[in-house]
C-alpha positions in Angstrom: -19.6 1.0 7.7 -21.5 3.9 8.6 -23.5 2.4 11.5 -21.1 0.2 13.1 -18.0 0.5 16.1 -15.1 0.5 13.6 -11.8 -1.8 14.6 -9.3 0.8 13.4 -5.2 1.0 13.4 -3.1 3.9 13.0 0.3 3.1 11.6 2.5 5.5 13.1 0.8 7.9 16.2 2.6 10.4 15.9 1.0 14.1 15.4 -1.1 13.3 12.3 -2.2 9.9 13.1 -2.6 10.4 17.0 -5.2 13.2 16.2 -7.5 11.3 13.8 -7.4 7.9 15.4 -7.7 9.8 18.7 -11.2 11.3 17.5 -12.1 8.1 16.6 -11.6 6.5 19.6 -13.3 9.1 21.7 -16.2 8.7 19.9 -16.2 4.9 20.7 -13.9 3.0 18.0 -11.8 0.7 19.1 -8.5 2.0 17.6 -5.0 0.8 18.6 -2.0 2.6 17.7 0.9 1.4 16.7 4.1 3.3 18.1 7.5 3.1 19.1 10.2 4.2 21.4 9.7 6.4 24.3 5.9 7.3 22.6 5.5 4.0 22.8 6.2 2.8 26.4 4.5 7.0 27.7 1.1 5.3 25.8 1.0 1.9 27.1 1.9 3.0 30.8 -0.4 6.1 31.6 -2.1 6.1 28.1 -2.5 8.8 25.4 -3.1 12.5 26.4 -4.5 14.7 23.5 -4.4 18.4 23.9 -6.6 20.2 20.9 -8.0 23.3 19.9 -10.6 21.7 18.0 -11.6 18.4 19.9 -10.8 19.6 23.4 -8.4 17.6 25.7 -8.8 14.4 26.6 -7.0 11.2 28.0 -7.2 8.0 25.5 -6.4 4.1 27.3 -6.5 2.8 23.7 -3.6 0.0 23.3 -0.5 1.0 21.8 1.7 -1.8 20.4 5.0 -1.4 17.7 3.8 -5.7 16.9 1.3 -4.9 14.0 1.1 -8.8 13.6 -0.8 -8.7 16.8 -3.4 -7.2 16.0 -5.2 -9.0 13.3 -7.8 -7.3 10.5 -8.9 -4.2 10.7 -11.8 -2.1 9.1 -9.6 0.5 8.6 -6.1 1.8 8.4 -5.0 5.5 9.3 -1.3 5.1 7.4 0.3 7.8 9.0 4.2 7.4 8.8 7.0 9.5 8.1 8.4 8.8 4.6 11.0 6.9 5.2 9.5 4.6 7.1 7.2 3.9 4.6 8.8 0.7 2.9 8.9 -1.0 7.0 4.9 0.0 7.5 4.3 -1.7 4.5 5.3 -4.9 5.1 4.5 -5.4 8.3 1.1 -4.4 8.2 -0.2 -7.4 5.9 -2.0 -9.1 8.7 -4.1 -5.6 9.5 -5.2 -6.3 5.9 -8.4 -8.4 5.5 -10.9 -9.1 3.2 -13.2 -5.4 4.0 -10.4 -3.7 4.9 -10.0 0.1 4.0 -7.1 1.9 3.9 -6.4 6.0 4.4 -2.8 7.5 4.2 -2.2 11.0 5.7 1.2 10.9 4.4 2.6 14.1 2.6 3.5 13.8 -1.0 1.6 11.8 -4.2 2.8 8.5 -4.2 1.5 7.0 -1.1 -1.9 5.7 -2.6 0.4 4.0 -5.5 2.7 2.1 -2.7 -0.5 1.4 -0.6 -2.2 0.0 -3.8 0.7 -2.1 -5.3 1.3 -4.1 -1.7 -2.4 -4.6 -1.0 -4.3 -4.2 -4.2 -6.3 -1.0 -5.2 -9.5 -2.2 -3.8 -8.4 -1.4 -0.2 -7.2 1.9 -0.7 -9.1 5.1 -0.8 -7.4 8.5 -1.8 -6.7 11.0 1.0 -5.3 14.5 2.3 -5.1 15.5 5.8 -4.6 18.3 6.9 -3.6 19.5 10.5 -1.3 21.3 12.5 -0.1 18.3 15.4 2.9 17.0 16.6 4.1 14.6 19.9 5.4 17.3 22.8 6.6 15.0 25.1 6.3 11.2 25.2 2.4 10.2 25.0 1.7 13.7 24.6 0.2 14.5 21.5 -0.9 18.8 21.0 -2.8 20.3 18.1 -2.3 23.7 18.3 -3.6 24.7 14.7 -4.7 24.0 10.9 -8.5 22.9 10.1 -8.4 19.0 10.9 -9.9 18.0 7.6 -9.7 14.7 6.0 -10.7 14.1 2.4 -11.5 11.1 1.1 -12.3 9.8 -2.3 -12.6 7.0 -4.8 -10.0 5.8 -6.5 -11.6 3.0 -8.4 -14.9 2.1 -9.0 -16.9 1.0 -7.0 -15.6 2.3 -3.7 -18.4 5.9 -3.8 -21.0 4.0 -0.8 -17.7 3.4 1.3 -16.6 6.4 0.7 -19.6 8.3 1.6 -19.6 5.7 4.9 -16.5 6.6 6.1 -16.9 10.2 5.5 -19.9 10.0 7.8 -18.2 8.0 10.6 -15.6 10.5 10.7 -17.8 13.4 10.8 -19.8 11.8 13.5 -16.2 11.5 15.6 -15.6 15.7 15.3 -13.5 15.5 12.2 -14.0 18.1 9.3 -14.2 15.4 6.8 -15.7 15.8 3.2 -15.7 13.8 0.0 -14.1 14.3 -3.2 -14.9 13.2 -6.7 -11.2 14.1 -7.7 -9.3 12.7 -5.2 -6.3 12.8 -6.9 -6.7 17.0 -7.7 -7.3 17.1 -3.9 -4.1 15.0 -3.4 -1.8 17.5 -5.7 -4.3 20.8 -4.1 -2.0 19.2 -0.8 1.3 18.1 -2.3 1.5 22.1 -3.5 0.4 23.8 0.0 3.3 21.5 1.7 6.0 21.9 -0.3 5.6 25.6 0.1 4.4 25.4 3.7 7.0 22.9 5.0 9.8 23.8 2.5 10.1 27.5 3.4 9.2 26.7 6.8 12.2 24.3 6.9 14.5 26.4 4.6 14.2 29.5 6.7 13.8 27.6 10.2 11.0 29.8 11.0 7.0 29.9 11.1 4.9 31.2 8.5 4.2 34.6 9.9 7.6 35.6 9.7 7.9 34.5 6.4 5.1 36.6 4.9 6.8 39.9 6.9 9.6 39.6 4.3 8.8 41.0 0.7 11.8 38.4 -0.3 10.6 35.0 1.0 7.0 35.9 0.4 7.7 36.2 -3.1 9.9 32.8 -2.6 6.8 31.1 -1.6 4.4 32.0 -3.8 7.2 31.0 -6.5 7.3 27.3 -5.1 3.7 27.0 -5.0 4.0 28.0 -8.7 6.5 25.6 -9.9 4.3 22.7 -8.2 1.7 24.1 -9.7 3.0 24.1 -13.2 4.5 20.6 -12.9 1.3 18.9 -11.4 -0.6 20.8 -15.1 2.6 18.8 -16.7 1.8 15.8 -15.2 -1.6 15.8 -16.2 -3.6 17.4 -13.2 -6.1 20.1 -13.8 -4.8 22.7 -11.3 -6.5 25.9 -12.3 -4.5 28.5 -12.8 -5.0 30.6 -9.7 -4.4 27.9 -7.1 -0.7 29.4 -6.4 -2.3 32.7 -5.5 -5.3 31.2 -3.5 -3.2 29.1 -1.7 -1.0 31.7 -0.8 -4.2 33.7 0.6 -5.4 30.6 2.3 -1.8 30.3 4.5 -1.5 33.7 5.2 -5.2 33.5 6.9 -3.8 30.7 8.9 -2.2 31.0 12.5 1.1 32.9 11.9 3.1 30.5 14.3 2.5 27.3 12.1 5.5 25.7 11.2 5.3 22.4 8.7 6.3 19.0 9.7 9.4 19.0 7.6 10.1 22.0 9.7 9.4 20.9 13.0 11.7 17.8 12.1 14.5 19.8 10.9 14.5 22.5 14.4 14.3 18.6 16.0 17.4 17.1 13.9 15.2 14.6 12.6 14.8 12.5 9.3 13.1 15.0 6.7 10.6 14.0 3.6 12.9 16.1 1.3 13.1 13.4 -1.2 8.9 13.3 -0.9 8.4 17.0 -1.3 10.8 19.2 -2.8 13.2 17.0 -4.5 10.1 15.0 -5.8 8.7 18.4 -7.6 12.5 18.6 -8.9 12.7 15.4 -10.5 9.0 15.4 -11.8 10.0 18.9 -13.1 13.4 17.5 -15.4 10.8 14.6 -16.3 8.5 17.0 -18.0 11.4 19.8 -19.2 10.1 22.8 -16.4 12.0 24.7 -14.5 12.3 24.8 -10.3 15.0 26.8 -9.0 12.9 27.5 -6.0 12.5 24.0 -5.2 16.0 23.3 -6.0 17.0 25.9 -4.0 15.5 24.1 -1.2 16.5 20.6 -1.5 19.9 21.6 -2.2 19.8 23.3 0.9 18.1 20.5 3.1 19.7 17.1 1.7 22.3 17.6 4.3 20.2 16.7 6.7 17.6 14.7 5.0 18.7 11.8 7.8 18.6 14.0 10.5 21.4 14.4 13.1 23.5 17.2 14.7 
């Protein structure tokens, strides 16, 4: 894989998925997104603009299409969704799917390589985190305005370290921070705790993280749901060490102060949010295994009213 033009799809160019297939395709892929909507018709009539920090700006003429049966096989997959259109991506994306076929998902949460794995097989899915700071501001307008742009990939079975190690490079190549793991799935639950804190208390409070960490009060909030994620992912039988709440809290305060989390950004938007994927998922796992939550209870009690967006 390393030394070849890679045939890629991202399912769902939106923020996430725009800005890694968008690297990709300014180094020479030959990625086509797959969009809907408004985002959809802004790509395919004056193309895709991408306004970065990290990569520049630049103007994409990759095809856009919301048929993934037109497509045909890919090398690789960028599975970049919301949540709850997971289920939807899924089954229409069988004819992407071929023989060599990778596939990456920069979804939030822990249970996207599980889904990816049951539909298509565990052979053509690689573990993965991403994580960036990019949203759509208008219609074929995607701006990433923060976060490191770092992809992590990693084996999930045997087998899989030489593609691994391929893709990594290809990506690196393209301008993206991207790095191997032997643990993917540590790496996976390193993310799942950052984003419940980061786009829980971002959503909860409707603010960005700077003004979080002003407050004594929601500081402390934060640093207790990174805690209780923490504790359940040890319960669930990930080796978290012990300091990761406090590192990670370290870690976001060094970031820019005006981040905001996707599960924010969707709530100030009145959009579907992943509370059922975040929070409410570090509830449930937290009754499964007898640990307390109240900080992450506090928050998905707060945001299942609007879990399907809305006014």
């Amino acid at each position: 894989m390393a030394s070849q033009k890679l045939k890629v799809a991202v399912v769902g160019a939106g923020g996430t998925g725009a800005y890694y297939g968008g690297a990709l395709a300014k180094a020479g892929h030959d990625v086509t997104f797959i969009a809907r909507g408004s985002h959809l018709d802004a790509i395919n009539k004056s193309g895709l603009q991408l306004n970065t920090v990290l990569l520049g700006d630049f103007h994409l003429d990759s095809p856009a299409t919301d048929d993934m049966s037109s497509i045909g096989p890919v090398d690789l997959v960028i599975f970049a969704v919301k949540s709850w259109g997971t289920e939807t991506a899924i089954a229409d994306m069988a004819g992407l799917v071929g023989n060599n076929t990778l596939i990456i998902s920069t979804q939030n949460g822990i249970d996207s390589e599980r889904l990816l794995s049951d539909a298509f097989g565990k052979e053509h899915v690689l573990g993965c985190t991403a994580t960036v700071s990019s949203m759509i501001t208008s219609p074929g307008v995607v701006t990433q305005a923060g976060g490191p742009g770092s992809l992590v990939v990693g084996a999930l079975t045997e087998g899989q370290s030489a593609r691994v190690n391929d893709l990594a490079t290809q990506c690196v190549a393209a301008g993206i921070a991207a790095e191997t793991h032997e643990n993917i799935e540590l790496a996976i639950w390193e993310k799942f705790t950052f984003i419940c804190a980061l786009s829980g208390m971002t959503a909860l409070t409707r603010k960005p993280i700077g003004e979080i960490f002003a407050q004594e009060s929601t500081t402390q909030m934060y640093l207790q749901v990174l805690s209780e994620v923490a504790e359940v992912g040890r319960a669930s039988g990930i080796p978290l060490p012990q300091s990761i709440a406090a590192d990670l809290l370290a870690t976001t305060q060094a970031r820019e102060p005006f981040i905001i989390g996707s599960m924010g950004h969707d709530l100030i938007a009145n959009n579907p949010i992943e509370i059922s994927l975040l929070n409410a998922r570090v509830v449930e796992l937290g009754t499964k295994h007898n640990i307390k939550t109240p900080a992450n209870f506090a928050i998905e009690a707060a945001l299942r009213p609007h879990e399907f967006g809305g006014n």
